[in-house]
C-alpha positions as CSV (number, residue, x, y, z in Angstrom):
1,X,-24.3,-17.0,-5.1
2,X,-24.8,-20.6,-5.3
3,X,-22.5,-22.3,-7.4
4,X,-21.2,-25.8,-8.7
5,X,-19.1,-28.9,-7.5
6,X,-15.9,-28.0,-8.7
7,X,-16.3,-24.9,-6.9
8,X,-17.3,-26.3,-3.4
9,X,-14.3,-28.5,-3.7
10,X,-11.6,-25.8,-4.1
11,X,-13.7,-24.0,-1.2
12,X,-13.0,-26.7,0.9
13,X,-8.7,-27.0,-0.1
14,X,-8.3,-23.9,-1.2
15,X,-10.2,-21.8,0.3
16,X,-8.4,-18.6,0.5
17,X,-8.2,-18.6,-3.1
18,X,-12.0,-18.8,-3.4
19,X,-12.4,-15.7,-1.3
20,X,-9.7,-14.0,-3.1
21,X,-10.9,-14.2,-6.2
22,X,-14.8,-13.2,-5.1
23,X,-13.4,-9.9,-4.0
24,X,-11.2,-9.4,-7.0
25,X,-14.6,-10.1,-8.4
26,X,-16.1,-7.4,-6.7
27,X,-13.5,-5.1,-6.7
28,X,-12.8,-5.7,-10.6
29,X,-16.4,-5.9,-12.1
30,X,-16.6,-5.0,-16.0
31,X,-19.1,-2.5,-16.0
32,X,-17.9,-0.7,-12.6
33,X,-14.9,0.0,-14.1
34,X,-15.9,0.7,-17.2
35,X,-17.7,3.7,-15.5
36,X,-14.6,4.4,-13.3
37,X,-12.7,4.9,-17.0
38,X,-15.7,6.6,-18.8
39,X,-15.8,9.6,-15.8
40,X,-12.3,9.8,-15.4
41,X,-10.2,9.9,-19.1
42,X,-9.8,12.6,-20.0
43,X,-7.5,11.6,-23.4
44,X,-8.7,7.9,-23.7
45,X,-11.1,5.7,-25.1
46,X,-12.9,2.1,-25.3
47,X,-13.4,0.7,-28.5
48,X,-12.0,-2.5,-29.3
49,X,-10.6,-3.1,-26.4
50,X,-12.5,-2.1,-23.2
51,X,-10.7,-0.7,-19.3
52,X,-12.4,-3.2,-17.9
53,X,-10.4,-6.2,-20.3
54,X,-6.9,-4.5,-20.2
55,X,-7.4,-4.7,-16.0
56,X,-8.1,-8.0,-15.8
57,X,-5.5,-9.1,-18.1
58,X,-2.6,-7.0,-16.4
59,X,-4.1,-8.1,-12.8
60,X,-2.9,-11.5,-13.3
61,X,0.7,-9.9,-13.7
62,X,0.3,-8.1,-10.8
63,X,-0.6,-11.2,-8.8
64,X,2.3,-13.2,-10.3
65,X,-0.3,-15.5,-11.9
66,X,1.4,-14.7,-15.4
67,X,5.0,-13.5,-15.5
68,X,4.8,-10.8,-18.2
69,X,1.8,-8.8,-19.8
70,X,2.6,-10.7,-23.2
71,X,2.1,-14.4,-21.3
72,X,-1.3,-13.1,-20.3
73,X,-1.8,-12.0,-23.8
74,X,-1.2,-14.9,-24.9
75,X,-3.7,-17.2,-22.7
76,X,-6.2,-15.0,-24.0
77,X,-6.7,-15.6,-27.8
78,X,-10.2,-15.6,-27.5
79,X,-11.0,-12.9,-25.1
80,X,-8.8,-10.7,-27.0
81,X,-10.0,-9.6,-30.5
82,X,-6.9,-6.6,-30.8
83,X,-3.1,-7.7,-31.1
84,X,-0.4,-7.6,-28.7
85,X,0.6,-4.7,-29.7
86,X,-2.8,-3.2,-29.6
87,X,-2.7,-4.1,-25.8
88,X,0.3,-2.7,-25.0
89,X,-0.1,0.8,-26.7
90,X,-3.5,0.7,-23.8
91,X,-1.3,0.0,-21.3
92,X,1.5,2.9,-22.1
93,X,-1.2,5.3,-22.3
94,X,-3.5,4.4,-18.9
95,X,-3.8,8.3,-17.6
96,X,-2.2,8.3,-14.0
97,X,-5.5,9.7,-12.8
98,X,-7.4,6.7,-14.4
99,X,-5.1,4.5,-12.1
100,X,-5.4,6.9,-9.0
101,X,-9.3,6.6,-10.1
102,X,-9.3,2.6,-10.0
103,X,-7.6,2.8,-6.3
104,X,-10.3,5.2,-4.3
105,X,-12.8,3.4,-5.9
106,X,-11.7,-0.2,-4.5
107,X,-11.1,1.4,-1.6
108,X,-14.7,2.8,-1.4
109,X,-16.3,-0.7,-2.0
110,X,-13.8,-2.6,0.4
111,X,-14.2,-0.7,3.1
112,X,-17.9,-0.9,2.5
113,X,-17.7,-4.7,3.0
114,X,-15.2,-4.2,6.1
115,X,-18.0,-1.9,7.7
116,X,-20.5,-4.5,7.2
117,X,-18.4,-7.1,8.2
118,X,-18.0,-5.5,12.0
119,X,-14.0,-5.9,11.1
120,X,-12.8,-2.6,10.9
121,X,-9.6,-1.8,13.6
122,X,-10.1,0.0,16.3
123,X,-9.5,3.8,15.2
124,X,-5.6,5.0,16.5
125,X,-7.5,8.3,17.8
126,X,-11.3,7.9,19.0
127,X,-13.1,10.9,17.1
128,X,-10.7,11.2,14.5
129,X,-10.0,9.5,11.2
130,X,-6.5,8.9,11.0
131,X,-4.7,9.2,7.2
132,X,-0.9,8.0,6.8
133,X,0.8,9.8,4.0
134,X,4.1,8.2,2.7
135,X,5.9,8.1,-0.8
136,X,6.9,5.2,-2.9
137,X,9.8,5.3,-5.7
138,X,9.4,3.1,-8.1
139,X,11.9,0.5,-8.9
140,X,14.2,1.1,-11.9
141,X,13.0,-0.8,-14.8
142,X,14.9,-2.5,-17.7
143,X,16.1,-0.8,-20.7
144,X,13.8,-2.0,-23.6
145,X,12.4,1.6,-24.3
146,X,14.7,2.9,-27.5
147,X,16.1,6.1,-25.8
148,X,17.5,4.0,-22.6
149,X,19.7,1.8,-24.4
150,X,22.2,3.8,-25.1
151,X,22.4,4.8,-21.0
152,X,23.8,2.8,-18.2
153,X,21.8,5.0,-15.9
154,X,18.6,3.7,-14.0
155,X,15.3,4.0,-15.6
156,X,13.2,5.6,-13.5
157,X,9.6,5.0,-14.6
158,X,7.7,7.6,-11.7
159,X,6.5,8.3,-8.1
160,X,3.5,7.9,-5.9
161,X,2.7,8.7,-2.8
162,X,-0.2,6.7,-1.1
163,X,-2.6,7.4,1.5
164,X,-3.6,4.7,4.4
165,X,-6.5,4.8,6.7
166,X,-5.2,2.3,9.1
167,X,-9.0,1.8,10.7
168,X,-9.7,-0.4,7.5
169,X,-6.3,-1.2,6.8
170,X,-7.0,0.1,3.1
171,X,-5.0,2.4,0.1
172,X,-7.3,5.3,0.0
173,X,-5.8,7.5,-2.3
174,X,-2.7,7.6,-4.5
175,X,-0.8,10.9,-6.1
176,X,0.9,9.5,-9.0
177,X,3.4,11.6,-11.4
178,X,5.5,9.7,-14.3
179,X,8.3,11.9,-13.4
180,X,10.9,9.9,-11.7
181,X,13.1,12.9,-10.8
182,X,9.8,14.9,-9.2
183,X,9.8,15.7,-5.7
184,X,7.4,14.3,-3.8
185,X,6.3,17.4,-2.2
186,X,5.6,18.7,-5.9
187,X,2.5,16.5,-5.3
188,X,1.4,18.1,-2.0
189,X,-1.3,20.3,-3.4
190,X,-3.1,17.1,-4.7
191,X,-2.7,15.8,-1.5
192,X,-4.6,18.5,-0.1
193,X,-7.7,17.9,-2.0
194,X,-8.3,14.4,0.0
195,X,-8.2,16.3,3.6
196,X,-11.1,16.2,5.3
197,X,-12.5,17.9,8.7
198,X,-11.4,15.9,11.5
199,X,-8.9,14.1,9.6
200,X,-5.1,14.2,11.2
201,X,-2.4,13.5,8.7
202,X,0.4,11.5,9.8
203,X,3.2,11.7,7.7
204,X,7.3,12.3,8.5
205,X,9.5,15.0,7.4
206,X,10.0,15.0,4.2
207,X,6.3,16.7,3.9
208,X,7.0,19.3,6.2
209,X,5.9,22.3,4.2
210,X,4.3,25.5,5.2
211,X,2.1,25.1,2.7
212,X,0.7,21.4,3.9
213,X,0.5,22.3,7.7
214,X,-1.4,25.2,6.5
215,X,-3.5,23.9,3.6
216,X,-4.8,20.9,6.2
217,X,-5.5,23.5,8.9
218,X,-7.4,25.6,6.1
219,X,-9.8,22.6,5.8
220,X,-10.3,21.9,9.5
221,X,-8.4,18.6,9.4
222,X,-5.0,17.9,11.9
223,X,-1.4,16.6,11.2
224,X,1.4,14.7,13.1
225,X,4.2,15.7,11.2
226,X,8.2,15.3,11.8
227,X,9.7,18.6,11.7
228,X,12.2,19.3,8.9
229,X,15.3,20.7,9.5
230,X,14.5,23.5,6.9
231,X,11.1,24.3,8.4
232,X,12.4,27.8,11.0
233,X,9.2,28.2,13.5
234,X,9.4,30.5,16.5
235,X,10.2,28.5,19.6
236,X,7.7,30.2,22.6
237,X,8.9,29.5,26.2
238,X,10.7,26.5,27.5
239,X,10.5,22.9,26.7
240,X,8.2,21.0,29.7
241,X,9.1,17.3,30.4
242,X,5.7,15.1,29.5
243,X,7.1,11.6,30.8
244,X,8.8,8.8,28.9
245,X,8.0,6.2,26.1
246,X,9.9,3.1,25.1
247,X,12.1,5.2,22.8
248,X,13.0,8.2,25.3
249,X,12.2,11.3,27.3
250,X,9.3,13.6,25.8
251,X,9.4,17.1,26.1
252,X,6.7,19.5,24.7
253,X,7.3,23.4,23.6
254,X,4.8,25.6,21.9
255,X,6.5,27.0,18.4
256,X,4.9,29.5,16.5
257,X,4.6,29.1,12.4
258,X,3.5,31.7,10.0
259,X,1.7,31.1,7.0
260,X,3.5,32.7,3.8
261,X,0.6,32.4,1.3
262,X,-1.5,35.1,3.9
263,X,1.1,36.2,6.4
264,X,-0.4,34.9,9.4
265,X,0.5,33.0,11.8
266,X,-0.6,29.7,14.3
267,X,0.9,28.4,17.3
268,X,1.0,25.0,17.5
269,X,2.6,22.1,19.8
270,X,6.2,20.6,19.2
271,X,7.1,17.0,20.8
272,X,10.5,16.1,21.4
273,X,11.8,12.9,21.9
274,X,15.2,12.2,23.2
275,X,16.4,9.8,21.9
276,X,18.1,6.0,24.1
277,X,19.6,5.5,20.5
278,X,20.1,7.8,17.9
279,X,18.6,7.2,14.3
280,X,20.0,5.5,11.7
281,X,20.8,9.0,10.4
282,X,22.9,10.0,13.9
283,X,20.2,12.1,15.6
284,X,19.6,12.1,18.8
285,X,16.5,14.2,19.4
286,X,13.1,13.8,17.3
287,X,11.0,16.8,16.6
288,X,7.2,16.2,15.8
289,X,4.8,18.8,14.7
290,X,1.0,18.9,15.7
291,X,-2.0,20.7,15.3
292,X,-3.8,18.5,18.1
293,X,-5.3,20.0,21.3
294,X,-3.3,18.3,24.3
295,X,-6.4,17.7,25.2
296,X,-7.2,15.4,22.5
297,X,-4.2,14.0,21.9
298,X,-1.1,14.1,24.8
299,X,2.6,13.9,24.1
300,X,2.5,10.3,24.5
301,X,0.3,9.7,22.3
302,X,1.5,12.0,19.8
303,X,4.7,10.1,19.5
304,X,2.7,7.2,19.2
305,X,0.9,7.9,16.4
306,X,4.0,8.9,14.4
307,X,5.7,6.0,15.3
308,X,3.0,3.7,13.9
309,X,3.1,5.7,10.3
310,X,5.7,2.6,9.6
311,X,2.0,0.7,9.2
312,X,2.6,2.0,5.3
313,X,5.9,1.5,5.2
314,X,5.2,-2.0,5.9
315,X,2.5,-2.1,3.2
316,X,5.2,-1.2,0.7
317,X,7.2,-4.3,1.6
318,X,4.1,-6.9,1.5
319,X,2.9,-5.8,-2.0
320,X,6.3,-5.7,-2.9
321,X,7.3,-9.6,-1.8
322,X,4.1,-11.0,-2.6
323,X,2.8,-8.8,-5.6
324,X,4.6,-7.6,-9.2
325,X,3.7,-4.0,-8.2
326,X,7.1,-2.7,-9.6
327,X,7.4,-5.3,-13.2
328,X,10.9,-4.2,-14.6
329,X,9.5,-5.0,-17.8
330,X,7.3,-1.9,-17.9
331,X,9.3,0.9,-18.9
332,X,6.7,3.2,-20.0
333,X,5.7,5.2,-17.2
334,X,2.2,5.2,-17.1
335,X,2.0,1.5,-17.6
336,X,4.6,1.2,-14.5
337,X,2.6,3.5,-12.3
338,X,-0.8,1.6,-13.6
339,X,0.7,-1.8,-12.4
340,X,1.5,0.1,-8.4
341,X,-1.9,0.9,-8.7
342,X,-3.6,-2.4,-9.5
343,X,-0.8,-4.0,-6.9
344,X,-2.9,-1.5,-4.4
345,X,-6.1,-2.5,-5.3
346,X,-4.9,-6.5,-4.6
347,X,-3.5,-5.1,-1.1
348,X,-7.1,-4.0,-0.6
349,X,-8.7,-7.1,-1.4
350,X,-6.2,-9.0,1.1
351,X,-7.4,-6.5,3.3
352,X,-11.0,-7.5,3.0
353,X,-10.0,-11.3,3.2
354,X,-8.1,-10.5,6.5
355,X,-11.2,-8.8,7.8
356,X,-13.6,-11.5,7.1
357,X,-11.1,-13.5,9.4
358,X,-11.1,-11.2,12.0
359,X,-15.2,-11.1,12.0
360,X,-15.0,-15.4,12.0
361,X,-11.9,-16.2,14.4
362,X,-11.8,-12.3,16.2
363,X,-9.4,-9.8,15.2
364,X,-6.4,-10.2,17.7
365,X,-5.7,-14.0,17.0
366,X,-6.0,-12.7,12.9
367,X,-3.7,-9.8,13.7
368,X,-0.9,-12.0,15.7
369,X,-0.8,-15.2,13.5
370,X,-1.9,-14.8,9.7
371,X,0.3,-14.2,7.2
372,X,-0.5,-12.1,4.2
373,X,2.5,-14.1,2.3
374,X,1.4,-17.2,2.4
375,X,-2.2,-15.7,1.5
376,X,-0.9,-14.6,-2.0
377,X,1.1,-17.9,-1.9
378,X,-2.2,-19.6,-2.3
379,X,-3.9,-17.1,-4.2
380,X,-1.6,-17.8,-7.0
381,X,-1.2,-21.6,-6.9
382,X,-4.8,-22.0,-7.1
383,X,-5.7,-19.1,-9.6
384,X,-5.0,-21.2,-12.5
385,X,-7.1,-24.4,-11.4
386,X,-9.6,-22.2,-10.2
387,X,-10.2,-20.3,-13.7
388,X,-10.7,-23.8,-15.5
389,X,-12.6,-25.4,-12.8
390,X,-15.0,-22.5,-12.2
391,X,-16.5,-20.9,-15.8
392,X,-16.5,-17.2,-15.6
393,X,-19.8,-16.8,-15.8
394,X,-20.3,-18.7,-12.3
395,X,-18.4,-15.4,-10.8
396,X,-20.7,-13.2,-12.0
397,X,-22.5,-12.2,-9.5
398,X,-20.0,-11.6,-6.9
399,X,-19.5,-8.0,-9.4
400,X,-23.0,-7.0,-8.6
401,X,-23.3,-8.2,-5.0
402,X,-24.4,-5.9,-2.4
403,X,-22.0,-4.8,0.6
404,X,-23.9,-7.0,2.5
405,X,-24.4,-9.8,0.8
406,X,-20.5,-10.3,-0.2
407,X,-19.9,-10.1,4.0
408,X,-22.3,-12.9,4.3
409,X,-20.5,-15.2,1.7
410,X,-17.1,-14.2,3.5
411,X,-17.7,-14.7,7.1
412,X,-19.5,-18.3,6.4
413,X,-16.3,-19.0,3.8
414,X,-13.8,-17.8,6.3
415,X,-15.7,-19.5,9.2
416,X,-14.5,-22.9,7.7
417,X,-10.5,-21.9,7.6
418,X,-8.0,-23.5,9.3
419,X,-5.4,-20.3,10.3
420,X,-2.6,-22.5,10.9
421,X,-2.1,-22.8,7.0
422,X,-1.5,-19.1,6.6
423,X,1.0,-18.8,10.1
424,X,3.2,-16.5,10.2
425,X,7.1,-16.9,11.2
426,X,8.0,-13.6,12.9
427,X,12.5,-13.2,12.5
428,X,13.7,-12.5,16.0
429,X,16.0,-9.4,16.4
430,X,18.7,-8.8,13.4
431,X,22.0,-9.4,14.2
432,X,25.2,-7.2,13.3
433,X,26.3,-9.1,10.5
434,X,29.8,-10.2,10.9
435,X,33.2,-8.6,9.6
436,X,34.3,-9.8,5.9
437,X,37.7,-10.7,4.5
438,X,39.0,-7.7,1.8
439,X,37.3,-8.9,-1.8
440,X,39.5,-10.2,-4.3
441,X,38.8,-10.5,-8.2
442,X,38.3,-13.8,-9.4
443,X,38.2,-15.4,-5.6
444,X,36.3,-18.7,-4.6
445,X,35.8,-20.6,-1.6
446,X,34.4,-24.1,-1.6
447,X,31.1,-24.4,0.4
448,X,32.2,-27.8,1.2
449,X,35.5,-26.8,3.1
450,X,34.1,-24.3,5.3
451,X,31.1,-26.6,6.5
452,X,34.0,-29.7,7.1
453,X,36.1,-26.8,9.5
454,X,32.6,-26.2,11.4
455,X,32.7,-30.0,12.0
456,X,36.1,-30.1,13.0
457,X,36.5,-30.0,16.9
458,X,37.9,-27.2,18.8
């Protein structure tokens, strides 16, 4: 990987870019994904225009380097030998399991640098992987599809939910359906094809099924599950006081669930945690669900790992501030659900750059201080100066780099970073926000007047 001037110079102002765009390299190499397509479409096919082209065209939409699919087109004249049109008829018609296809497998070659890297986290349960299960709703889009314009209603271009394993920080696996209406538990028996022995699923209530509890214990992996207010168990004996956590008292019952696809039933452990504060929803008690042995796992520590399923939740917000994962533009479905899936694939390259700074300036200085805004930030001021500077062919062979030899170039790159130019500004606590005056139609105030009343003395 030894490359030119220009490049070494951008390495040495910008060099988060640099990295960013070696593991988009990586991640996004022509002929890898080419072979993702080729074993996954079922429907589609590569002539003119091949996966590997429409990807990185609609990546640069993704990372806000271009602000609609047609700009990108446009740069493109000639890389491009099909018409606009041509591309976005691709686009509409990317197979959700072509998308879902494109996530696991950057997944599988990021984590494979992470490992070699030494960065992975330290695992929330020692002996166990641990998988966070959540859903995502995708944004409504804008009206530009003929049958939505004669409907005020929000267009809902699908749903997703997306797996986390939070020892590499990484998207895993996504469930996608282009039905915006669908429930997300209508997904659940995909779901169940990713568990794994020794997994434990952490995932709140609105997956509490029968048939998930049940279908993970059928394949020897373990949940931490809210309990739904329609899920009726057997309650067996009385609840026994396990001690206290920041949030309240726990209390742990045994409750006894039976299976309805064979009839039989388990008997499994249910935490309680009253509440200090009730939820935003008014309750005061918190039920958890878990298949754990207390000896593995202990009330606490139960409650702990359901509280930190918000680690996806707070993957949602990054890729949606920093990346076009939901592009109101895109009111075909499958092109919508494609974009949340290459918006994943970028989170998974940020992941990788944040490892390689863990493995050159250790993980808890990384974990406290960088920002994964101001990452992107630079990711996409540079991206354009880096594509002229840099010919393409110079990236090459960051595609067809080894595990090992693309953690060697990053932990010597990252070695040379100053972290105080990706800081981040933690908010303090939020504040109730004050009372407002009744609206009136057609009512101004003057900015001016209200800051020369501030002034005023008392």
């Amino acid at each position: 990987m030894l490359l030119s001037n220009p490049f070494d110079r951008f390495l040495a102002q910008r060099p988060m870019a640099v990295m960013a765009r070696g593991v988009l390299e990586h991640l996004l190499d022509p002929a890898h994904l080419d072979a993702v397509f080729q074993a996954t479409a079922r429907r589609g096919y590569q002539k003119e225009l091949l996966f590997s082209t429409l990807v990185d065209l609609f990546a640069d939409v993704v990372l806000r380097v271009e602000p609609s699919v047609h700009a990108a087109y446009q740069r493109r004249p000639d890389d491009l030998n099909v018409s606009a049109t041509a591309v976005y008829r691709k686009l509409n018609r990317v197979e959700p399991a072509v998308s879902a296809a494109v996530v696991a497998d950057s997944a599988r070659r990021a984590g494979a640098v992470i490992d070699e890297l030494g960065a992975a986290h330290e695992p929330w349960l020692p002996g166990y992987r641990c998988r966070v299960l959540d859903g995502n709703h995708l944004g409504a889009t804008e009206h530009r599809i003929e049958e939505l314009r004669a409907t005020w209603a929000a267009p809902l271009p699908g749903r997703a939910l997306v797996v986390l394993d939070p020892r590499w920080m990484l998207a895993t696996d996504v469930f996608l359906t282009p039905d915006g209406h669908a429930s997300e538990r209508s997904l659940l028996d995909e779901v169940l094809t990713a568990v794994g022995p020794r997994d434990v699923w952490i995932a709140d209530r609105n997956f509490c099924t029968l048939g998930l509890v049940f279908g993970i214990a059928r394949r020897l992996g373990f949940f931490v599950i809210r309990q739904h207010g329609s899920l009726d168990g057997e309650l067996i004996g009385e609840r026994k006081r396990r001690g206290r956590i920041h949030t309240g008292v726990v209390f742990e019952q045994k409750i006894r669930l039976t299976d309805p696809a064979t009839g039989r039933s388990r008997v499994w452990r249910r935490i309680t945690v009253e509440l200090k504060q009730p939820t935003r929803d008014g309750d005061a008690e918190l039920h958890v669900l878990t298949s754990l042995p207390a000896a593995v796992a202990s009330a606490q520590t139960v409650c702990e790992l359901y509280r930190r399923r918000w680690t996806l939740e707070t993957v949602f917000q990054e890729i949606t501030t920093t990346l076009a994962c939901e592009h109101p533009t895109l009111g075909y479905p499958r092109a919508a659900l494609f974009g949340f899936c290459l918006a994943l694939l970028a989170y998974n390259a940020v992941s990788v750059l944040k490892a390689a700074l863990r493995a050159a300036h250790g993980a808890t200085v990384v974990t406290e201080t960088v920002s994964g805004y101001y990452i992107a930030l630079e990711v996409r001021q540079a991206a354009d100066g880096l594509s002229v500077a840099v010919p393409a062919d110079e990236w090459a062979g960051f595609g067809t780099a080894t595990a090992a030899g693309m953690a060697t170039w990053l932990r010597t790159a990252a070695a040379r970073i100053d972290l105080r130019r990706y800081r981040k500004h933690p908010r303090g606590p939020k504040k109730p926000p004050p009372a407002k005056a009744a609206y009136q139609n057609g009512g101004h105030v003057a900015t001016e007047r209200l800051l020369r009343q501030r002034r005023q003395p008392r």
